[in-house]
C-alpha positions as CSV (number, residue, x, y, z in Angstrom):
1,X,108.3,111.4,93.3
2,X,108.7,112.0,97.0
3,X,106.0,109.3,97.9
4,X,107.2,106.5,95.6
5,X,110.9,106.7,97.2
6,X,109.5,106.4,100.5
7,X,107.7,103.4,99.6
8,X,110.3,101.8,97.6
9,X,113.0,102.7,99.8
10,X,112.4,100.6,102.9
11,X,109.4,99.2,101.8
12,X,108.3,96.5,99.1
13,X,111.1,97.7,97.0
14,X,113.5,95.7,99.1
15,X,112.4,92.6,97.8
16,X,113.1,93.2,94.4
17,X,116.9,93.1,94.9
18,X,117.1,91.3,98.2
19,X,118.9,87.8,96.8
20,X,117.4,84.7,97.4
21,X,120.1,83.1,100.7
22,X,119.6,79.8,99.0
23,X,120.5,81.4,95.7
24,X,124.7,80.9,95.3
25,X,125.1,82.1,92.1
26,X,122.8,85.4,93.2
27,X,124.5,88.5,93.0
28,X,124.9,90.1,96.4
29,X,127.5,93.3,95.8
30,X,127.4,96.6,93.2
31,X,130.6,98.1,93.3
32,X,131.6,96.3,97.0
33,X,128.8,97.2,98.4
34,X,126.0,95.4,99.3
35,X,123.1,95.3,97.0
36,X,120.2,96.7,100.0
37,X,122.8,99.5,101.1
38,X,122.8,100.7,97.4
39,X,119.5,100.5,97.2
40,X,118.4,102.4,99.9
41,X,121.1,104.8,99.5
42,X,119.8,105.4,95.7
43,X,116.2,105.9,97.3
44,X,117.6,108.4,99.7
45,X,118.9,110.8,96.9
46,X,116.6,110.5,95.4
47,X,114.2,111.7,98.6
48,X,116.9,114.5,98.8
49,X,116.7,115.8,95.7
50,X,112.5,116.0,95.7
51,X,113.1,118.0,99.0
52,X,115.6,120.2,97.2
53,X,114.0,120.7,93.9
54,X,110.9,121.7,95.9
55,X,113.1,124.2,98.1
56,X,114.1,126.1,95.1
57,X,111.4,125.4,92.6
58,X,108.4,125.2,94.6
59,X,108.6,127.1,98.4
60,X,108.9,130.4,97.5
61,X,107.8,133.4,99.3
62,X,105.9,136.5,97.7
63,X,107.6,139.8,98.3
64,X,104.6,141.3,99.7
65,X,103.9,139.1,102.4
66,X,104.7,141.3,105.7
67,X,107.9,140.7,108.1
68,X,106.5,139.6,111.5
69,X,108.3,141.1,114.7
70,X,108.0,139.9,118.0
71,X,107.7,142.5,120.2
């Protein structure tokens, strides 16, 4: 999941909803914003949550792995 946001994120993904400039009836805002912005920022949470389902799902320590001290 984490791999194929970072590619669609900044990468080909873009030019699925980047409007044609020549286009005028293309549709350049969601909600006020522009279309790339919500893309990206879609892309990002969805980065965020991998890296916080992973945090509490999947790095986990056992309990009977030993403190290290530095002495």
């Amino acid at each position: 999941m984490f791999v194929l946001a970072l590619v669609m994120g900044p990468g080909p993904g873009i030019y699925l909803v980047n409007p044609d400039p020549g286009d005028p009836e293309a549709r350049r805002f969601i909600f006020g914003m522009p279309i790339i912005y919500v893309w990206a920022s879609f892309w990002f949470i969805v980065q965020a949550s991998a890296v916080a389902l992973s945090y509490f799902l999947l790095w986990k320590t056992s309990p009977d792995t030993p403190a290290t001290t530095d002495a």
